[in-house]
mmCIF file of the N, C-alpha and C atoms, coordinates in Angstrom:
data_MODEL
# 
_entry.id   MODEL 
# 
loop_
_atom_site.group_PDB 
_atom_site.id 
_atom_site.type_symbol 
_atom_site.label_atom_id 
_atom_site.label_alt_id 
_atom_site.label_comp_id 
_atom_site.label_asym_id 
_atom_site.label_entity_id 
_atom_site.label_seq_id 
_atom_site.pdbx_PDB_ins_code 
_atom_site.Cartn_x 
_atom_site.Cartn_y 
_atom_site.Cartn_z 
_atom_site.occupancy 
_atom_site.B_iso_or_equiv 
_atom_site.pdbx_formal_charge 
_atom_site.auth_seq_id 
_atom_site.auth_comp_id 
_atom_site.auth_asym_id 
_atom_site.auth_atom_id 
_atom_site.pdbx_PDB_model_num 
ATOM 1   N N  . UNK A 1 1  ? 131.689 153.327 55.247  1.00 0.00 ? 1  UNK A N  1 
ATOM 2   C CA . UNK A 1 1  ? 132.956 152.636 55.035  1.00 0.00 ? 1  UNK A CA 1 
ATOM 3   C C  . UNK A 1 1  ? 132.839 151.186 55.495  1.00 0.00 ? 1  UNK A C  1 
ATOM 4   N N  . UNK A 1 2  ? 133.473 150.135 54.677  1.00 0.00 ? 2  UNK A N  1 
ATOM 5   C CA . UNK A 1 2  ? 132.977 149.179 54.925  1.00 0.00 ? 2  UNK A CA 1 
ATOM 6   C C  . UNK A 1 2  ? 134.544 148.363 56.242  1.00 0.00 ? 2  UNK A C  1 
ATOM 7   N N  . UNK A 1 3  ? 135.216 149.321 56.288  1.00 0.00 ? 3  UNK A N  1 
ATOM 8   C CA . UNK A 1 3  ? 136.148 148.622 57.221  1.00 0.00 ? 3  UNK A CA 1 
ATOM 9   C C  . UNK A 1 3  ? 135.952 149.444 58.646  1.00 0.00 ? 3  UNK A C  1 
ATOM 10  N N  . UNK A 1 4  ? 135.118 150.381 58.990  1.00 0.00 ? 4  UNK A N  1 
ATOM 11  C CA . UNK A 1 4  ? 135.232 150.671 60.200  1.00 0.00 ? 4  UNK A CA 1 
ATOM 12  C C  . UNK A 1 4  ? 134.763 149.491 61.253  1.00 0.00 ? 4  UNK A C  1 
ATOM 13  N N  . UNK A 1 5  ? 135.228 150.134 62.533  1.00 0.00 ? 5  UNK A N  1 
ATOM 14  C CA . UNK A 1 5  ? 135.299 148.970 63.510  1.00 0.00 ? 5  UNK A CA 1 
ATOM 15  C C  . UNK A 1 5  ? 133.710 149.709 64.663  1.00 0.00 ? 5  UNK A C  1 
ATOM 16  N N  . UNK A 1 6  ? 132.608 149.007 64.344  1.00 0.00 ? 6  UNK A N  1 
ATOM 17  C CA . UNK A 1 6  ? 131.504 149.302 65.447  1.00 0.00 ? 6  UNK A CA 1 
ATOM 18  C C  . UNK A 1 6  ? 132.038 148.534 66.702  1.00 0.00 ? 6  UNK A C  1 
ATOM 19  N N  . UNK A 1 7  ? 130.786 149.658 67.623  1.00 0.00 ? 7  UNK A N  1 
ATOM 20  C CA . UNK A 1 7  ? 131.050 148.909 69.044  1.00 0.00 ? 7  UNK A CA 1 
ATOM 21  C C  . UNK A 1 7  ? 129.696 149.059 70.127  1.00 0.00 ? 7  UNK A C  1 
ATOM 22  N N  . UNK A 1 8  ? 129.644 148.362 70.921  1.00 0.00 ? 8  UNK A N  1 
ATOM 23  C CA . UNK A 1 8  ? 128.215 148.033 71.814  1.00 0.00 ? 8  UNK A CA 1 
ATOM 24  C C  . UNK A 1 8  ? 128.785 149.505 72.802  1.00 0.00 ? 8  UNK A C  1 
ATOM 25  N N  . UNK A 1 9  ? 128.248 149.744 73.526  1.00 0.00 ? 9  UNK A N  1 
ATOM 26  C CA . UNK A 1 9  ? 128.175 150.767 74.679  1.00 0.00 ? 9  UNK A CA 1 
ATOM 27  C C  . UNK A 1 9  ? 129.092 149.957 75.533  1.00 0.00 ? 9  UNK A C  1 
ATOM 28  N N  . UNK A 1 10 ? 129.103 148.533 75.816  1.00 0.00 ? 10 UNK A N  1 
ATOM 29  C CA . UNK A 1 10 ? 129.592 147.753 76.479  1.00 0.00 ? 10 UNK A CA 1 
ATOM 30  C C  . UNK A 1 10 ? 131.082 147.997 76.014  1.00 0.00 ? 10 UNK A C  1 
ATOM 31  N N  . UNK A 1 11 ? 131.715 147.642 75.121  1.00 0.00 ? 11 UNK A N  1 
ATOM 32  C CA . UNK A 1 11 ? 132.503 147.923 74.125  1.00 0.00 ? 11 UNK A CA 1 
ATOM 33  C C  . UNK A 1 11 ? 133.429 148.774 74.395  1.00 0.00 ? 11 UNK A C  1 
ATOM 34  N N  . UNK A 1 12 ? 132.309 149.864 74.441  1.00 0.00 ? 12 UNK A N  1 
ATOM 35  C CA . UNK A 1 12 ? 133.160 151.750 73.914  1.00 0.00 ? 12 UNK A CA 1 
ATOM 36  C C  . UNK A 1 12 ? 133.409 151.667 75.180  1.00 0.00 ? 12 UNK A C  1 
ATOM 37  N N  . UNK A 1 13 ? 132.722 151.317 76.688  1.00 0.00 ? 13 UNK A N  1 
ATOM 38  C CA . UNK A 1 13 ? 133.086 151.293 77.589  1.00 0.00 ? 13 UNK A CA 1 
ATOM 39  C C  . UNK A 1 13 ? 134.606 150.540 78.458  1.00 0.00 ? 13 UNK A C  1 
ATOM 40  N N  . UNK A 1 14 ? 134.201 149.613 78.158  1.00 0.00 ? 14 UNK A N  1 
ATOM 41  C CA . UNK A 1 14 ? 136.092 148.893 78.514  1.00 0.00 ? 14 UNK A CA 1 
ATOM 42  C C  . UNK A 1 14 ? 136.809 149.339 77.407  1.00 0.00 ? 14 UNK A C  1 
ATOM 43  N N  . UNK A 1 15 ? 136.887 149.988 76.144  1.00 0.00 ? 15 UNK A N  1 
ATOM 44  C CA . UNK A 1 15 ? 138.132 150.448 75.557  1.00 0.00 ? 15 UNK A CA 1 
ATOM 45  C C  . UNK A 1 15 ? 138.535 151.875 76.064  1.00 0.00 ? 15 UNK A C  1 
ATOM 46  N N  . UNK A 1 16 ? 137.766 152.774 76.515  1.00 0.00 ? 16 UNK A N  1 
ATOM 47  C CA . UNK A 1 16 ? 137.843 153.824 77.082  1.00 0.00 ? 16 UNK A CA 1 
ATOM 48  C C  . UNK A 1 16 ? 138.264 153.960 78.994  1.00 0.00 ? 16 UNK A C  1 
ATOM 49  N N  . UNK A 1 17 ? 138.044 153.028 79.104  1.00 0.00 ? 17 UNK A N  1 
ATOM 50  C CA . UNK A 1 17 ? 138.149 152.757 80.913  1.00 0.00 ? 17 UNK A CA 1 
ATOM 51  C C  . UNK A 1 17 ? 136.939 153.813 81.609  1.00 0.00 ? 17 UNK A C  1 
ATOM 52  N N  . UNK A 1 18 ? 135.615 153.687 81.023  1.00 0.00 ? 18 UNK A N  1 
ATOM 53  C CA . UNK A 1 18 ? 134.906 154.226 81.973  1.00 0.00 ? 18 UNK A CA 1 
ATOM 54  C C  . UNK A 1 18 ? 133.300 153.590 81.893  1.00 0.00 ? 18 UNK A C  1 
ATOM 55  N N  . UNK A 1 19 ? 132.395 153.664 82.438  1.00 0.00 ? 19 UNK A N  1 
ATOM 56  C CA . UNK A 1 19 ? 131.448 152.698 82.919  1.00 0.00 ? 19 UNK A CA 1 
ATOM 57  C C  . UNK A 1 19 ? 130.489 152.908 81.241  1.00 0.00 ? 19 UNK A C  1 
ATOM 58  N N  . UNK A 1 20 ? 129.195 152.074 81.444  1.00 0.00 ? 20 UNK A N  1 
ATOM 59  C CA . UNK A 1 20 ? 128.302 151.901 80.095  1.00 0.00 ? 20 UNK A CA 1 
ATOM 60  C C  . UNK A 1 20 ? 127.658 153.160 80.569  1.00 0.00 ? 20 UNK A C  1 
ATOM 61  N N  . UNK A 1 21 ? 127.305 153.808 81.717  1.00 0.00 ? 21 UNK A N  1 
ATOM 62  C CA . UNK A 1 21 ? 126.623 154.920 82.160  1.00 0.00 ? 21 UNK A CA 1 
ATOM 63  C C  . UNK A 1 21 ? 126.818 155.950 81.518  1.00 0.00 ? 21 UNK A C  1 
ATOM 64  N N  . UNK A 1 22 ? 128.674 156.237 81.687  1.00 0.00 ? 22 UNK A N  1 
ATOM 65  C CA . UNK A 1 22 ? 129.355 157.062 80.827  1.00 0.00 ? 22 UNK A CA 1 
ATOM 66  C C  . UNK A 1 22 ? 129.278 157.304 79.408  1.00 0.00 ? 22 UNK A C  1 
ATOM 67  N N  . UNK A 1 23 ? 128.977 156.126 78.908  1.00 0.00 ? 23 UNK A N  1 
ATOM 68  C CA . UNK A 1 23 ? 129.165 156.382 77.568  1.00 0.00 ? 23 UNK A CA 1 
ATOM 69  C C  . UNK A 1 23 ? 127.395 156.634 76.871  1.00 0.00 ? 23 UNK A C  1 
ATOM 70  N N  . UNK A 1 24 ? 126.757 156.536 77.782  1.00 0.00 ? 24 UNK A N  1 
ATOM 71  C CA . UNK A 1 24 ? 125.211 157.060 77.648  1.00 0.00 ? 24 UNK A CA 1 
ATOM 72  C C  . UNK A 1 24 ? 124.997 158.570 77.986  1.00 0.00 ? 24 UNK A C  1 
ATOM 73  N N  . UNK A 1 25 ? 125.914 158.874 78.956  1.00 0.00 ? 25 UNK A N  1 
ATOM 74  C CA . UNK A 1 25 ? 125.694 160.201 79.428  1.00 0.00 ? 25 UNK A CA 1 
ATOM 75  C C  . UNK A 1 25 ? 126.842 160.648 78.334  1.00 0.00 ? 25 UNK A C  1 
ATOM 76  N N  . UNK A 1 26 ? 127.490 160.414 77.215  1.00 0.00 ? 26 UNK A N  1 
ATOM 77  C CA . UNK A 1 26 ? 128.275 161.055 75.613  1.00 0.00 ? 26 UNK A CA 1 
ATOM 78  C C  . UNK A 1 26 ? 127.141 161.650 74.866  1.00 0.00 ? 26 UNK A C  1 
ATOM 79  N N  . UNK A 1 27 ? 126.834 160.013 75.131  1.00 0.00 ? 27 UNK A N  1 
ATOM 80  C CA . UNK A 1 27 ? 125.394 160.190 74.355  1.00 0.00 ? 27 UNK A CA 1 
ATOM 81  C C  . UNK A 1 27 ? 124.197 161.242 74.479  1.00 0.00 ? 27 UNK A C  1 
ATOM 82  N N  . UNK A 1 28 ? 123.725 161.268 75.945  1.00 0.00 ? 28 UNK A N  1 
ATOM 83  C CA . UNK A 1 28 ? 122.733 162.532 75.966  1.00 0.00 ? 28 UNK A CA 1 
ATOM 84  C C  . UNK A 1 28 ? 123.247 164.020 75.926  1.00 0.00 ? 28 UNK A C  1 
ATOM 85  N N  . UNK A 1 29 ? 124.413 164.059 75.862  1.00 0.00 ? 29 UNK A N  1 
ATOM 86  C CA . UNK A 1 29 ? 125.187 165.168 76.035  1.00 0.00 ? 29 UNK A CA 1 
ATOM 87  C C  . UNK A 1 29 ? 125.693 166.211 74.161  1.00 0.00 ? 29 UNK A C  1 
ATOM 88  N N  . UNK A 1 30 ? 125.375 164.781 73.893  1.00 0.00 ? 30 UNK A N  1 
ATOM 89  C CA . UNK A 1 30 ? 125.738 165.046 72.207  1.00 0.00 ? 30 UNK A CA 1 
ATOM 90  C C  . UNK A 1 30 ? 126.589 164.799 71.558  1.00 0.00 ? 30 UNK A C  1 
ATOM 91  N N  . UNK A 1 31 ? 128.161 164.234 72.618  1.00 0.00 ? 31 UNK A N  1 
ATOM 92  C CA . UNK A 1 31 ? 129.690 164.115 72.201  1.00 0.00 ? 31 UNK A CA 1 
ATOM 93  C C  . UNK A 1 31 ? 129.460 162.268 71.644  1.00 0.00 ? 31 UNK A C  1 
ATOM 94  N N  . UNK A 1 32 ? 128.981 162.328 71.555  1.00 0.00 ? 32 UNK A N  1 
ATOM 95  C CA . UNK A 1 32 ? 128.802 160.954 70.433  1.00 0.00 ? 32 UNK A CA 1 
ATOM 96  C C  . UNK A 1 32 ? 127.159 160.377 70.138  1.00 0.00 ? 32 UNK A C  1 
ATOM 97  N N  . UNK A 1 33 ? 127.074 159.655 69.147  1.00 0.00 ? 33 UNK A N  1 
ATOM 98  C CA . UNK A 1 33 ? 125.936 159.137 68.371  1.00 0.00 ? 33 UNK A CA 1 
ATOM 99  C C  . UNK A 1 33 ? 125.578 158.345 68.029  1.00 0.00 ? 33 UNK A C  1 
ATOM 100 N N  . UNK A 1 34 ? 124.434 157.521 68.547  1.00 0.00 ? 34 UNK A N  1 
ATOM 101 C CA . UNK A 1 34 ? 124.273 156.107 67.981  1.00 0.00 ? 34 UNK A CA 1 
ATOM 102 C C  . UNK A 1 34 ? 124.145 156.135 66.591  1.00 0.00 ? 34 UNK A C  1 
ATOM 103 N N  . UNK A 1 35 ? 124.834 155.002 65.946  1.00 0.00 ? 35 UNK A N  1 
ATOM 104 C CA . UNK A 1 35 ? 125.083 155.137 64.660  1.00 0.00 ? 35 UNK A CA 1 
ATOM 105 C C  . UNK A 1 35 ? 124.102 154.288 63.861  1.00 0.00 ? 35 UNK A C  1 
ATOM 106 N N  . UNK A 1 36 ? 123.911 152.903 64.652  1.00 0.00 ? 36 UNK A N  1 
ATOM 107 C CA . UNK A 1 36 ? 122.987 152.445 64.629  1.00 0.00 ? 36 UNK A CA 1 
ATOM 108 C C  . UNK A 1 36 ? 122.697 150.999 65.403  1.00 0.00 ? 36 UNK A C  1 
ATOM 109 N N  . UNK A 1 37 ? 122.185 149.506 65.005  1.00 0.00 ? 37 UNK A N  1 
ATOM 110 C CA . UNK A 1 37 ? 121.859 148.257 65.463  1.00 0.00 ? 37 UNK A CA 1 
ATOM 111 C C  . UNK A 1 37 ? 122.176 147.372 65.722  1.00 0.00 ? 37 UNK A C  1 
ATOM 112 N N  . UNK A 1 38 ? 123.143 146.356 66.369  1.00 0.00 ? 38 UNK A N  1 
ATOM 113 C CA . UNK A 1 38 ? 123.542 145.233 65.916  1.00 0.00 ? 38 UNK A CA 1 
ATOM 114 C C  . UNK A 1 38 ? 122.668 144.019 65.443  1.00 0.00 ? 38 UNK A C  1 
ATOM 115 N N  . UNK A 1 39 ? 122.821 143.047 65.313  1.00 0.00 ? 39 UNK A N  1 
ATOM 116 C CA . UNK A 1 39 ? 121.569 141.998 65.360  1.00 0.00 ? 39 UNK A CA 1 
ATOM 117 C C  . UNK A 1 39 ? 120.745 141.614 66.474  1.00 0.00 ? 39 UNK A C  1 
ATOM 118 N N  . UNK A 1 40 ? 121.604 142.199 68.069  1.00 0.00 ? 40 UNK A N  1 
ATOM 119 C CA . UNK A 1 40 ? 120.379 142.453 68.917  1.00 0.00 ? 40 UNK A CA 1 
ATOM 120 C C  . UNK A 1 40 ? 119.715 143.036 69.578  1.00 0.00 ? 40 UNK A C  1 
ATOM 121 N N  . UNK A 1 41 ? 120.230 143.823 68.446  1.00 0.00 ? 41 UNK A N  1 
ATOM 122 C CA . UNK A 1 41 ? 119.222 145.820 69.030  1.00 0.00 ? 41 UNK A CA 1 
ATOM 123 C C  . UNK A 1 41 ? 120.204 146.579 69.656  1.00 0.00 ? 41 UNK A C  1 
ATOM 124 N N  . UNK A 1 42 ? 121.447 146.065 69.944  1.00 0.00 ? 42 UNK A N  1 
ATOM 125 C CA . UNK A 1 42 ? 121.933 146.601 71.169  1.00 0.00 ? 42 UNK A CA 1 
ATOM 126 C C  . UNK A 1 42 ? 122.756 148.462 69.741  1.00 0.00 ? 42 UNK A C  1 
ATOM 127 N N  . UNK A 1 43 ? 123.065 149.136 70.489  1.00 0.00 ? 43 UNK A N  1 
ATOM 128 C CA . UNK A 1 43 ? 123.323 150.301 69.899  1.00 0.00 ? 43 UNK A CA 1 
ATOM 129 C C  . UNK A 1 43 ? 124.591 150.063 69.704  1.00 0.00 ? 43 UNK A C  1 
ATOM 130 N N  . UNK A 1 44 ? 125.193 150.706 68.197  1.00 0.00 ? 44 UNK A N  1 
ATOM 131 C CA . UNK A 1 44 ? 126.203 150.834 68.083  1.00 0.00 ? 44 UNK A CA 1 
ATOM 132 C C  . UNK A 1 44 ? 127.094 152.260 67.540  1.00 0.00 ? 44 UNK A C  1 
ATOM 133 N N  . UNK A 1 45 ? 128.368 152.157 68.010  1.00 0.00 ? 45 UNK A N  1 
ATOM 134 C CA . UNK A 1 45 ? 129.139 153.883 67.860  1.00 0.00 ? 45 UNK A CA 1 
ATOM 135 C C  . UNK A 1 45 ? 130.557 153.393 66.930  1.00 0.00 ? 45 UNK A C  1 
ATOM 136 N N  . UNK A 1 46 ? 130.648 154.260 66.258  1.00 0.00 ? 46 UNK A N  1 
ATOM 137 C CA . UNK A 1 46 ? 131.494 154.240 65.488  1.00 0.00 ? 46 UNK A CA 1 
ATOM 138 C C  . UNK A 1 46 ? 132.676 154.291 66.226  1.00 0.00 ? 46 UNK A C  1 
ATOM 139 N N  . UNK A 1 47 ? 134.104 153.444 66.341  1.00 0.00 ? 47 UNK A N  1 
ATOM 140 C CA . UNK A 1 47 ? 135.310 153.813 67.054  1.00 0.00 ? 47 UNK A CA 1 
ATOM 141 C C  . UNK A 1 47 ? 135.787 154.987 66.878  1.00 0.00 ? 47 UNK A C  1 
ATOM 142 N N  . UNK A 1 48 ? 135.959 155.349 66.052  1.00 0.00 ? 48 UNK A N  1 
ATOM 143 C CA . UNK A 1 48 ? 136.472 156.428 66.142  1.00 0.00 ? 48 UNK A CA 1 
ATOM 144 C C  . UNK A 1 48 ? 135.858 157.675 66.777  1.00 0.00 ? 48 UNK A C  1 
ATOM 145 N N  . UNK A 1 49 ? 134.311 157.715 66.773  1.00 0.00 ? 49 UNK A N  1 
ATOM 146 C CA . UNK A 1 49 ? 133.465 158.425 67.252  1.00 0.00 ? 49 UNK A CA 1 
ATOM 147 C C  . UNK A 1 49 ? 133.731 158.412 68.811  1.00 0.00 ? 49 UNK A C  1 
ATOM 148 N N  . UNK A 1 50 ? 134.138 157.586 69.379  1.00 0.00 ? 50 UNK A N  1 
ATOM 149 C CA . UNK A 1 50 ? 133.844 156.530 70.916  1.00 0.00 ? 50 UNK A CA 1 
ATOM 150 C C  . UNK A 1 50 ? 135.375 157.552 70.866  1.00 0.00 ? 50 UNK A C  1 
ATOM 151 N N  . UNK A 1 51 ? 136.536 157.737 70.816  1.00 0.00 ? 51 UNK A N  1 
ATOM 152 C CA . UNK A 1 51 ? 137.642 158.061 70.780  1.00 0.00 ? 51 UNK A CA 1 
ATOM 153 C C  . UNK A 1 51 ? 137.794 159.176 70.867  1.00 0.00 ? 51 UNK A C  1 
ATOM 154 N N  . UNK A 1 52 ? 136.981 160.167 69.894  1.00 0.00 ? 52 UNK A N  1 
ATOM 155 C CA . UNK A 1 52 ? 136.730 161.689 69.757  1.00 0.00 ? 52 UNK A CA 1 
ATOM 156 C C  . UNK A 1 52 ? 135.954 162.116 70.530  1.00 0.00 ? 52 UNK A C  1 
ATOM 157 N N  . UNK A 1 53 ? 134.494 161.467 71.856  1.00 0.00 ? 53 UNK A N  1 
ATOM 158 C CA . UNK A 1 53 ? 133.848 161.784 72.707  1.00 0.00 ? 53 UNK A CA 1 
ATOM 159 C C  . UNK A 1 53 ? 134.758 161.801 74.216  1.00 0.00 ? 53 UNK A C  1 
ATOM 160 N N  . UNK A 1 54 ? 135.662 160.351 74.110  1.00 0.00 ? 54 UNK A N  1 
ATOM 161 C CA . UNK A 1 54 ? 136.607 160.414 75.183  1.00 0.00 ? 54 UNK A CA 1 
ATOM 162 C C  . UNK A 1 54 ? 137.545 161.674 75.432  1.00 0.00 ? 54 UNK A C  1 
ATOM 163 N N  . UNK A 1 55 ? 137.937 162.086 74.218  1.00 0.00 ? 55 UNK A N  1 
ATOM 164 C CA . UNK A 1 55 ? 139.146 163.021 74.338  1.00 0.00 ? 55 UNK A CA 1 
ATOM 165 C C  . UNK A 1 55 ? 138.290 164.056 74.596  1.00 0.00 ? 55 UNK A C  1 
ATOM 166 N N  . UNK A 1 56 ? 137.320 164.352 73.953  1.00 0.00 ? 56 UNK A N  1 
ATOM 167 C CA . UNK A 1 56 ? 136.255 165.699 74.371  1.00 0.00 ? 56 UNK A CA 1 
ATOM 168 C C  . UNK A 1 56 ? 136.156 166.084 75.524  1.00 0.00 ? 56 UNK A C  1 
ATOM 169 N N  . UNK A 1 57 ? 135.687 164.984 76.261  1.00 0.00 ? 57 UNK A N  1 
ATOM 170 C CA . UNK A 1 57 ? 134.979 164.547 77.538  1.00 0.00 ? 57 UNK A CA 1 
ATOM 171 C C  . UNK A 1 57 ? 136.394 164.975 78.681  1.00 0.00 ? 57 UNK A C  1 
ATOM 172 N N  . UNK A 1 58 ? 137.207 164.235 78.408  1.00 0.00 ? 58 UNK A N  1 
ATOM 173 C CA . UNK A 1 58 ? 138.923 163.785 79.578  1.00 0.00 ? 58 UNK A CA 1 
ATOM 174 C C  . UNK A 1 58 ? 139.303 165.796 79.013  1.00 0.00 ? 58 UNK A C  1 
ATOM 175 N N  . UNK A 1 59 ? 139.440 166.307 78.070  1.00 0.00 ? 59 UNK A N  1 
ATOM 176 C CA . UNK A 1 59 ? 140.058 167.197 78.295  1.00 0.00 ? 59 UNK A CA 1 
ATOM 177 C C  . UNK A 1 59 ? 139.397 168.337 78.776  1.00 0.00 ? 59 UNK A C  1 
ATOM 178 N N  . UNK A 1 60 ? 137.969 168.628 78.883  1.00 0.00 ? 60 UNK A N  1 
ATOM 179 C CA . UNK A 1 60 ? 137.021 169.275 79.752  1.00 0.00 ? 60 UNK A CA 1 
ATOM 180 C C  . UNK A 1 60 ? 137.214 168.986 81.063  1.00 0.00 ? 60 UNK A C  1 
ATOM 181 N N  . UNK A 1 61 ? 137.565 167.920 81.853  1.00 0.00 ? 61 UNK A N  1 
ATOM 182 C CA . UNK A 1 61 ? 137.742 167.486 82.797  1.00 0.00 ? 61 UNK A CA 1 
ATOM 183 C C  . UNK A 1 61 ? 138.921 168.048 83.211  1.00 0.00 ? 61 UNK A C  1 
ATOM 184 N N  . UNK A 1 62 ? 139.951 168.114 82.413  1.00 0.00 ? 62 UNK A N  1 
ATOM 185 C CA . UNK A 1 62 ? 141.232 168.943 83.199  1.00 0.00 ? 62 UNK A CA 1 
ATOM 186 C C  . UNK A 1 62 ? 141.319 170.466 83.159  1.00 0.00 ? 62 UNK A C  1 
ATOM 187 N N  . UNK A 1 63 ? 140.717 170.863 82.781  1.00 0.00 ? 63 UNK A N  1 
ATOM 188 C CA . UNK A 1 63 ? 140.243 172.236 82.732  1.00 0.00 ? 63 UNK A CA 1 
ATOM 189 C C  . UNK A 1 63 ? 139.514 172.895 83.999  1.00 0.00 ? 63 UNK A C  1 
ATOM 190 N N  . UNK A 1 64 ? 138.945 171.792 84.681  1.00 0.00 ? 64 UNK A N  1 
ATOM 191 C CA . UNK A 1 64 ? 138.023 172.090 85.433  1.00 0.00 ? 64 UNK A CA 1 
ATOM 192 C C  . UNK A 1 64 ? 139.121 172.336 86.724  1.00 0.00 ? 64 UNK A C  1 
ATOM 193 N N  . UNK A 1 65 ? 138.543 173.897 87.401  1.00 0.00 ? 65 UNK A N  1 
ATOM 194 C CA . UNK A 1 65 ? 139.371 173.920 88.459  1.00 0.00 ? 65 UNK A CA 1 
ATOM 195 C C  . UNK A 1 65 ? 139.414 172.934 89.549  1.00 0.00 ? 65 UNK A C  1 
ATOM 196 N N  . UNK A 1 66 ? 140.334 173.000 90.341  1.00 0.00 ? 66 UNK A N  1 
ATOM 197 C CA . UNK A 1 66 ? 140.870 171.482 91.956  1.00 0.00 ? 66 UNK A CA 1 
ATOM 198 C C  . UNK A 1 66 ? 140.255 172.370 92.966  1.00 0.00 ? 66 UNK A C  1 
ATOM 199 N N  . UNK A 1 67 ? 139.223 171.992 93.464  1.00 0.00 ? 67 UNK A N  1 
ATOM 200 C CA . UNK A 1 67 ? 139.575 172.635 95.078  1.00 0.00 ? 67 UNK A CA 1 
ATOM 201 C C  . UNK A 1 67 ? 140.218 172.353 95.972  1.00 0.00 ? 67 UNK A C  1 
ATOM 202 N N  . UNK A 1 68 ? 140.925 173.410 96.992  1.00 0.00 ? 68 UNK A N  1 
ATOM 203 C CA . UNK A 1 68 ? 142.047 173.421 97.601  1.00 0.00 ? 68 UNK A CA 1 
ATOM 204 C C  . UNK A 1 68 ? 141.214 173.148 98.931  1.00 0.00 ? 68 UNK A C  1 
ATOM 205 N N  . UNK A 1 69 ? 141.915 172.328 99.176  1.00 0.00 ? 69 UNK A N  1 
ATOM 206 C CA . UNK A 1 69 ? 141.466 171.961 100.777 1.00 0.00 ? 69 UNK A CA 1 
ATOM 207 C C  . UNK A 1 69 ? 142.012 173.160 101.939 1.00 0.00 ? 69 UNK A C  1 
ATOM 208 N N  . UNK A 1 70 ? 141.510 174.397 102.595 1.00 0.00 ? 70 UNK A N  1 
ATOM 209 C CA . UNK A 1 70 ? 141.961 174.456 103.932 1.00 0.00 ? 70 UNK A CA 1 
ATOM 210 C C  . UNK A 1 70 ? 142.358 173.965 104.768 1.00 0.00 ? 70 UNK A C  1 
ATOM 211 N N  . UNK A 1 71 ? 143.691 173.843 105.282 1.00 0.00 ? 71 UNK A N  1 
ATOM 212 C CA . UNK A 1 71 ? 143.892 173.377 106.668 1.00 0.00 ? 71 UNK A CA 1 
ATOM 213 C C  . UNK A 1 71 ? 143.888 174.531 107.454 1.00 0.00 ? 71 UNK A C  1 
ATOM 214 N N  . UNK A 1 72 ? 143.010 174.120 109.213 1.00 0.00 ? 72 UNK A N  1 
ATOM 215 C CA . UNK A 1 72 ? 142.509 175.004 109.815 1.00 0.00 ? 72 UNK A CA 1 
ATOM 216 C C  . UNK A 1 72 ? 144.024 174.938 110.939 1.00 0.00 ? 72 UNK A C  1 
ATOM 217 N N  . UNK A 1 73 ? 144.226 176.133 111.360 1.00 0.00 ? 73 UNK A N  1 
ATOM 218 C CA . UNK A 1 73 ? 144.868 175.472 112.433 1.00 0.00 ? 73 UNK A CA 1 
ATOM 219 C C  . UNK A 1 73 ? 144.499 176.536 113.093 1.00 0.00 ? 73 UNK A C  1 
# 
């Protein structure tokens, strides 16, 4: 499609609010895909892709049980 919106790791990272680490560890994980190059190599993800790994990612996260702190007395 010639109107989608690419993005650097850098990118997917401040639109999502979480580090370039994060959005590498999408990546090795499988919840998103380099799509492909910019002009300086740097990798690029489809927005919408970057959007559908976040929500993947954030709603696994609330799922995950809280541990309850003991207070001893």
């Amino acid at each position: 499609m010639e109107d989608e919106t690419w993005l650097t790791a850098r990118e997917a990272a401040e639109l999502t609010g979480v580090s370039i680490v994060t959005v590498y560890s999408w990546v090795r994980r499988g919840h998103l895909k380099v799509e492909g190059l910019d002009h300086r190599g740097q990798k690029l993800f489809r927005h919408l892709d970057v959007a559908r790994a976040e929500k993947a990612t954030r709603a696994k996260a609330k799922r995950l049980p809280i541990p309850v702190a003991h207070a001893c007395h």
